[in-house]
DRENVOMI-878975 format. One line per 10 residues: number of its first residue (from 1); their letters; for each residue x, y, z of C-alpha. Coordinates in steps of 0.5 Angstrom, whole numbers, plus 500, padded with zeros to 3 digits. Layout:
N
NUM) a) X Y Z; ...;
! end
This chain:
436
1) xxxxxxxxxx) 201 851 501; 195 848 502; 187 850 501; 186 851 508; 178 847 508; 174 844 514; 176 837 516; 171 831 514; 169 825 515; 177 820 515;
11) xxxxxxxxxx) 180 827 515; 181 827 522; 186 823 526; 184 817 529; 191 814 533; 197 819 535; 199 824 539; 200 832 537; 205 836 541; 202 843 541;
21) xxxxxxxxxx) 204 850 544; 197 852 545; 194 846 548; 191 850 554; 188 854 549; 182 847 549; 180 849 557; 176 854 553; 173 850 549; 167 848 553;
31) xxxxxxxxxx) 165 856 555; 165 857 548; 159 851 547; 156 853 554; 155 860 551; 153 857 544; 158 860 539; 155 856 534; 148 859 535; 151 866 536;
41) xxxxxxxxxx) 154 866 529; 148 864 526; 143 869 529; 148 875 527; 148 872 520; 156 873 520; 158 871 512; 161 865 509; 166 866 504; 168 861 498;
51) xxxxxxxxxx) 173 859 502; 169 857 509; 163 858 513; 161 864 518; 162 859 524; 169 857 522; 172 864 520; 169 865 527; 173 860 531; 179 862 527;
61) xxxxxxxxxx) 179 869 528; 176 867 536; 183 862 536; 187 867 535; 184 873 540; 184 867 545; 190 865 545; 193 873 545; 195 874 538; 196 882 538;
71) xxxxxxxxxx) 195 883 530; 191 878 524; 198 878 521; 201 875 527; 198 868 525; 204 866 521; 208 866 527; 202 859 529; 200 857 522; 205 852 523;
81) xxxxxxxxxx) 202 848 529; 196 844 526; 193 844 533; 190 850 533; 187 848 526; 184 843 530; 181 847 535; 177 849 529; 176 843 525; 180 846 520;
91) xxxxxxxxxx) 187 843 517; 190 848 519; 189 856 519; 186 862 516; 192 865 511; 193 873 514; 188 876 508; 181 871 510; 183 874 517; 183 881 516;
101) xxxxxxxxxx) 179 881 510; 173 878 514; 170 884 517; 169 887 511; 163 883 509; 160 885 515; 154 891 518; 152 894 524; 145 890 523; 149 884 524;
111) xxxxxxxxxx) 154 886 529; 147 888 533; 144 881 532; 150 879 535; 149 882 542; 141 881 542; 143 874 541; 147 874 547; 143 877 552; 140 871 555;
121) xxxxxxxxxx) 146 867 554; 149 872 559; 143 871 564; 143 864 563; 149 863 564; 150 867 571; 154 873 568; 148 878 569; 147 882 575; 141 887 579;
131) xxxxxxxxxx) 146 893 580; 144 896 573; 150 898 568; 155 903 567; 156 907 560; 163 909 557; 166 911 551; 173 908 548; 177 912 543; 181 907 539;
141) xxxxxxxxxx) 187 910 536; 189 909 530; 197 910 529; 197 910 521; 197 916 517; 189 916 514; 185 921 515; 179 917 513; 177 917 520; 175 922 525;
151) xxxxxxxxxx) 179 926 531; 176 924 538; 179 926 546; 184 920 547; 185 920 555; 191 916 555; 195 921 550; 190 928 553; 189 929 546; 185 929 541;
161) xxxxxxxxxx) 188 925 536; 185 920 529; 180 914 533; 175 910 533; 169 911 538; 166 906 541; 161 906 546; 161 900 552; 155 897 557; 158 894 563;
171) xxxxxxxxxx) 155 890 568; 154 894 574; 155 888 579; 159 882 575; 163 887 570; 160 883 564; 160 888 557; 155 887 555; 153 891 548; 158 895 545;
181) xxxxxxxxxx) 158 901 539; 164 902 535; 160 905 528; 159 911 531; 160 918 529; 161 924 533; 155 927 532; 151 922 533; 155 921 540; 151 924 545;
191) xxxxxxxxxx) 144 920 542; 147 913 543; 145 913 551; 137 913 547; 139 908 541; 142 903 548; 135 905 552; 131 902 546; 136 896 545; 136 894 551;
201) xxxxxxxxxx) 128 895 552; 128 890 545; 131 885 549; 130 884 555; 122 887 555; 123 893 559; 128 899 559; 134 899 563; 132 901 570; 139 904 573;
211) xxxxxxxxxx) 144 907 568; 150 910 570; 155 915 567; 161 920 566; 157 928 565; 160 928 558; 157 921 556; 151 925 553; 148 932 554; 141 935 558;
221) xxxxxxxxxx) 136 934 553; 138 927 552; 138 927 560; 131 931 561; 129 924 555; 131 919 560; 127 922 566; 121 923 561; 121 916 559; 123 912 567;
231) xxxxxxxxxx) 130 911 565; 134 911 572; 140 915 572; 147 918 576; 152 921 572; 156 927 575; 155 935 573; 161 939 570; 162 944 576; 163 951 574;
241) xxxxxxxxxx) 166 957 578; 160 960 580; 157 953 583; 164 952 586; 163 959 589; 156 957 592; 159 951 595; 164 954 598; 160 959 601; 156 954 605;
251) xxxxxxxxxx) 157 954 612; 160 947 615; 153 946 618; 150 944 611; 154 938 609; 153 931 613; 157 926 613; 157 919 611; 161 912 612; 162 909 605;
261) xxxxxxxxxx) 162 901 605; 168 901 600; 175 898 600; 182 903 599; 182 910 601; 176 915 602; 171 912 606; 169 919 609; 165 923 605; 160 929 607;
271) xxxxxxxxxx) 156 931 602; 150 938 601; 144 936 596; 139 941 593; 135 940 588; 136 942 581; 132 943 575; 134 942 568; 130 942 561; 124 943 566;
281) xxxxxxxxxx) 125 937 570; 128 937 577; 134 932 579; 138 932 585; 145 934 586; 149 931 591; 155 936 593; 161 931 595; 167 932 599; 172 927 601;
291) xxxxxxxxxx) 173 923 595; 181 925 593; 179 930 589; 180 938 591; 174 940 588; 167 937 590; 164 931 586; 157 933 583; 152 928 583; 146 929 578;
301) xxxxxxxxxx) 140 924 579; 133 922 578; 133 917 583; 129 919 588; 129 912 593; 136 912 592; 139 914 600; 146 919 598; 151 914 601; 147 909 595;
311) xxxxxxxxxx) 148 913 590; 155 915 592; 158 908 593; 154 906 586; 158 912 582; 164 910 585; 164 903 583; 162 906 576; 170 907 576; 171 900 576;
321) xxxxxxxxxx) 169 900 567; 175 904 565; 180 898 570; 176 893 565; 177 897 558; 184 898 560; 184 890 563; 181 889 555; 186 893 552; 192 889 555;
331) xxxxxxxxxx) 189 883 554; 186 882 547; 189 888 544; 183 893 543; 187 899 541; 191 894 535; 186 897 530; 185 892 526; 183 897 520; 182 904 519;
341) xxxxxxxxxx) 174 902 517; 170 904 523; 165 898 521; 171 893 521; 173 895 528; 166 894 530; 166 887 528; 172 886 532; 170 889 538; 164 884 538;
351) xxxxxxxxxx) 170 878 538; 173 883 544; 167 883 548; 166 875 546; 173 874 548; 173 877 554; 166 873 557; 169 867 554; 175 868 560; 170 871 564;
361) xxxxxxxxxx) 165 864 564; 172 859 565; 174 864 571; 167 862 573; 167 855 574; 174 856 578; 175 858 585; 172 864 587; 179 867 588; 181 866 580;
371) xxxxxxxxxx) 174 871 578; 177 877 580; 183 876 575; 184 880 569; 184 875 563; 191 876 562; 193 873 568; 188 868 566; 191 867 561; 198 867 563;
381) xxxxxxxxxx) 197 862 569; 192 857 565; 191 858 558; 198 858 556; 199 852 558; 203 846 553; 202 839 551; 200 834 546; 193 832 543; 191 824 543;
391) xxxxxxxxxx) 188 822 538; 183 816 538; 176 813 534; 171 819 535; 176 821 541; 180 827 542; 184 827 549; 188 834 551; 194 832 556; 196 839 560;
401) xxxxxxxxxx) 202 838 562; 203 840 570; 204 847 572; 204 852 578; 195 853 578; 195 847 575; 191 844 581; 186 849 580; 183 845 574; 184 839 578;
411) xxxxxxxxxx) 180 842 584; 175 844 578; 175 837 575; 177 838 568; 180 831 570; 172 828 568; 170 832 564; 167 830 557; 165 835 552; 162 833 545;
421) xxxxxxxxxx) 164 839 541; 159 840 535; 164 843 530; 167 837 530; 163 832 527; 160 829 533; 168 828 537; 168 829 544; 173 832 548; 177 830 554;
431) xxxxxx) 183 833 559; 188 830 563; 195 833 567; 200 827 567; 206 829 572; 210 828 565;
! end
């Protein structure tokens, strides 16, 4: 077969037309600008290989990820449309092993530059928010028989079992993911929240001012270095059976209640706090009633201007991180592991979290109601969409055929969009919705 190379100058279609499966997959394209794809691989100083530059490796492997490929492998099941080639100004695709061999070549240092380079595009480009971050930890699951990897909790097979662990930063008011970890190892688990702090700091010029958290995240000491170093927190403490038995004994008097502002069930709840010292510096703790569990929830923070419906209503929203990673797992595939190298994982987490802001910034410039869509519906309603490409000088039409959520790209006037993408020598780019 032929050398998959970079198209140059006479090599791309001036005249005709393309029918492709994947022409829904070009909405994208002007979110990958807007977020400077081009200049994002360059920071993170991704490697070119002898058979293609870092930005077009990028855009295969992003073509696939976008268009919910579940393995590198399953690109022989759209090698043969040459529309996806030129999504990324290539003749055509990537053979499965460029694709998965790829993330070999890469480190964590580059991974990092990645996600610093990405910061200020998130601020810019408004998904960004003043809600502070949720914190979690992630296990993907190997399914192969290596041992080369070690065992973590898996919550969704409650047990330990052969993972990957990675650490995810979430946007508290627009669910961004924002920094992702997945070269951990489980003894430096418990640190990553301070190894975060100081990325965080490097980036943006000042430490993170609230940060929330499982209790299991991390551990007291590293709890006591958050305070000592004027890091916001509100993360819960493991109840044991003699703080239950204290709680229980407290009379009726002791608990006030509190409205919630938050939709679906448990919108009561009665709370008792008391202060409590750990590793010598003293945090609130908020005893909670009335959240659908049978034992209260316990709230420990260090902030102290926060009122307790605040800190509650904050925890709470808290939760919405594990719908997110489940909405990435489903939509990208994240626990397809691509490799049994946790450095590997790593890089393929970063295209995740890539992916995910990708659909995240189209959602943006739809209608309201679309924002609140996972990127598999998103995908489903508007990204797997058919149709041809028509070819003129410089000029590269993508005619959409018309579908049920069609008019919400109309009502976005996608119609009068004109977009000149840089990895195309300088081509611009247009969409149209015949009605046949």
């Amino acid at each position: 077969s032929e050398k998959v190379r970079v198209l140059q100058e006479g090599e791309w279609p001036e005249t005709g037309r393309l029918e492709t499966q994947h022409a829904g997959l070009f909405l994208l394209i002007g979110d990958l600008i807007a977020l400077d794809l081009p200049g994002l691989v360059d920071a993170a100083g991704w490697p070119s290989t002898s058979q293609l530059d870092a930005l077009h490796s990028v855009l295969a492997l992003m073509a696939l990820k976008l268009s919910g490929r579940r393995r590198r492998s399953h690109v022989a099941n759209v090698v043969h449309d040459p529309a996806l080639g030129l999504f990324c100004s290539l003749n055509a695709l990537p053979k499965t092993w460029h694709l998965k061999t790829y993330s070999y070549r890469t480190t964590r240092a580059q991974q990092l530059a990645f996600f610093e380079a990405l910061q200020p595009r998130l601020r810019d480009a408004g998904l960004r928010g003043e809600q502070g971050l949720n914190l979690d930890f992630h296990a993907i699951m190997s399914y192969g028989q290596e041992t080369i990897l070690e065992k973590h909790y898996v919550p969704r097979r409650s047990q330990r079992t052969r993972s990957v662990l990675s650490f995810i930063a979430q946007d508290g008011a627009e669910h961004t993911i924002i920094y992702a970890n997945a070269d951990l190892t489980a003894r430096a688990q418990s640190g990553e929240v301070i190894e975060f702090c100081r990325f965080y700091e490097k980036t943006h010029g000042q430490l993170p001012n609230l940060l929330v958290f499982d209790g299991k995240l991390t551990t007291q000491e590293h709890l006591a270095e958050l305070d000592e170093i004027g890091v916001g927190f509100i993360t819960l403490r493991q109840r044991s059976p003699k703080l239950i038995a204290m709680l229980q004994a407290l009379p009726v008097s002791a608990w006030t209640k509190t409205r919630l502002d938050r939709a679906g069930k448990h919108k009561t709840a009665s709370y008792h706090e008391q202060p409590v010292t750990i590793q010598g510096a003293t945090f609130r703790e908020l005893a909670v009633q009335g959240l659908g569990r049978e034992q209260p929830t316990l709230i420990l923070t260090n902030r102290q201007d926060m009122t307790p419906k605040q800190l509650i209503e904050r925890y709470a929203k808290r939760w919405g991180i594990e719908n997110q990673l489940a909405e990435q797992i489903r939509a990208f595939h994240l626990d397809s592991l691509c490799s049994q190298v946790p450095l590997a994982v790593d890089f393929d987490v970063a295209l995740t979290v890539l992916a995910d802001i990708i659909y995240r910034h189209f959602a943006h410039g739809l209608h309201a109601a679309y924002r609140r869509q996972s990127p598999d519906t998103l995908r489903a309603q508007l990204i797997d969409g058919i149709g041809e490409l028509r070819f003129s000088p410089g000029h590269v039409e993508v005619a959409l055929r018309r579908r049920t959520h069609t008019p919400a790209l109309l009502d976005a006037a996608y119609q009068d969009k004109h977009i000149e993408v840089p990895w195309w020598g300088g081509r611009t780019l247009s969409y149209s919705f015949p009605a046949r």
